[in-house]
C-alpha positions, 0 to 999 in steps of 0.5 A: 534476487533474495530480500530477507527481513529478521525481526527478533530483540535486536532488529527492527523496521524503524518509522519514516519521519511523522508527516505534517502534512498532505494535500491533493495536488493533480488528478489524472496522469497516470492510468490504471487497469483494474483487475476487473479491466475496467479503467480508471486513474489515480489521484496524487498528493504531496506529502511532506514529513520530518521538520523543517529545514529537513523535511521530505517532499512526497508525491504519491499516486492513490486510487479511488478506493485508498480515499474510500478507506481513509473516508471510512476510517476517520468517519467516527472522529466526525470527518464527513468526507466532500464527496461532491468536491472529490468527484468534481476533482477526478471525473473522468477525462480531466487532467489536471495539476495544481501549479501552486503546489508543484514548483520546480521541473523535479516535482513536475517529472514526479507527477505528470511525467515532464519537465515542462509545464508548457508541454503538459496538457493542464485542466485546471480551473479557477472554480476547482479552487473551493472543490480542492480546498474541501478536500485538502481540509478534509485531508488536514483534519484526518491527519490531525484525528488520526495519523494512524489513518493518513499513514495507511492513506499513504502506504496504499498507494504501494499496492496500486502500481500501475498494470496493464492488461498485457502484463496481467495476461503475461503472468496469469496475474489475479486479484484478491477481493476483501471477502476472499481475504477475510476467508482465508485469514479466518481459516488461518487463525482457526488452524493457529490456534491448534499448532503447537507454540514451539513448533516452527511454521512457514507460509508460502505465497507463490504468487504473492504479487504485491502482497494484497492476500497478506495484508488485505482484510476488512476483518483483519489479515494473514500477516495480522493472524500470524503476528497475534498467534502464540507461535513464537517462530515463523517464516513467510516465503512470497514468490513471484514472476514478476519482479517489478512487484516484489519491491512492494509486497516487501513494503506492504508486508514490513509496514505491518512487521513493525509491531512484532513481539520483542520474544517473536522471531518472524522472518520474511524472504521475497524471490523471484523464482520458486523453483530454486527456492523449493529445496530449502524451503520445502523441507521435511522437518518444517511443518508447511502451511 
């Protein structure tokens, strides 16, 4: 399978609706493996956006770290995170969901798994109450703050789909850390700034995953590298084994294509086999990366 994004004067990814709001609704449902193979869960939050009576209704699973991030990021608007209220919320073994939130056997499939509240083991409990509304107001002032922010919250939960060990030995899966990020997106942009700007470039990621080299960085990334370069025609090609994770590198990737120059042409194609692919794409006459 081929998906192909063109960016040029005419084609652009348009925005989701602008969300109104976001709160913590369950803690525990869905476990995750980390690459360090350490176990942990994630949290969810309802997310609705788009105005009434048309709006969206979201749940959406987020790691530890995604709440990490946004803490940081809304720090300087003067939002302290309650780092009490969020561990009281997510420690360990505690499986719960807020009912009051989560109405209707479609809204329940789409958190715990089930229809059927009567089947799902809840550990809800009455002095929870003040722990989730510290944390839905904090969750409300960041969106108010920054919006920016809440949306990167949001898209995180992308690149945390659920793993197991088997499938990482299957694949020789590996993860990037920030710092190795950081390294490669400074190398990058040295190298840039030496090309020639009429000179084509194409980047191969053959083990692209779900995109987390491309758009991860505390210092900026490759795809922030490759937008801000005065190279005006780019090609990034991501390969990977596993399909199931191709759907999210293509994401991950066209939330931070958003922003290209109306004079930039940047195209993105996302496969599953390299070997098919390697005859167009390693051709002579472009100059590979």
């Amino acid at each position: 399978g081929e998906i192909i994004i063109t960016f040029d004067r005419t084609s652009k990814i348009m925005s989701s609706s602008p969300v109104s709001s976001v709160t913590f609704v369950a803690s525990g449902y869905v476990p995750l493996i980390t690459h360090k193979g350490h176990r942990s869960t994630y949290t969810h939050v309802k997310c609705v956006a788009g105005p009434p009576p048309t709006e969206t209704v979201s749940y959406l699973k987020l790691g530890h770290r995604s709440w990490t991030m946004l803490s940081r990021d809304v720090r300087d608007a003067g939002v302290e995170f309650p780092k009490a209220a969020f561990k009281k919320l997510t420690e360990e073994g505690v499986r719960w969901f807020d009912a009051e939130s989560i109405k209707g056997a479609g809204d329940l499939e789409a958190v715990v798994g089930c229809d059927d509240s009567s089947a799902v083991i809840n550990g809800w409990e009455s002095r929870m109450k003040k722990s989730l509304r510290l944390l839905n107001a904090f969750l409300s002032s960041s969106l108010s703050v920054s919006p920016a922010s809440i949306d990167t919250f949001l898209s995180s939960q992308q690149t945390q789909t659920t793993l197991t060990v088997q499938t990482g030995l299957n694949y020789g899966q590996y993860f990037a850390s920030d710092s190795t990020c950081d390294a490669i997106t400074s190398l990058l942009s040295r190298y840039l700034s030496s090309r020639n700007p009429s000179q084509p470039l194409t980047l191969i990621e053959p083990s692209c995953g779900t995109g987390e080299l491309l758009t991860k960085g505390t210092q900026g990334n490759i795809i922030s590298a490759l937008l801000s370069c005065p190279l005006k025609n780019v090609s990034v090609k991501c390969v990977d084994l596993d399909t199931t994770v191709l759907p999210i590198c293509e994401e991950s990737v066209g939330k931070l294509l958003r922003g290209v120059d109306d004079d930039k042409i940047m195209t993105v194609e996302v496969r599953s086999e390299l070997v098919a692919c390697c005859s167009t794409w390693l051709n002579p006459a472009l100059r590979l990366l």
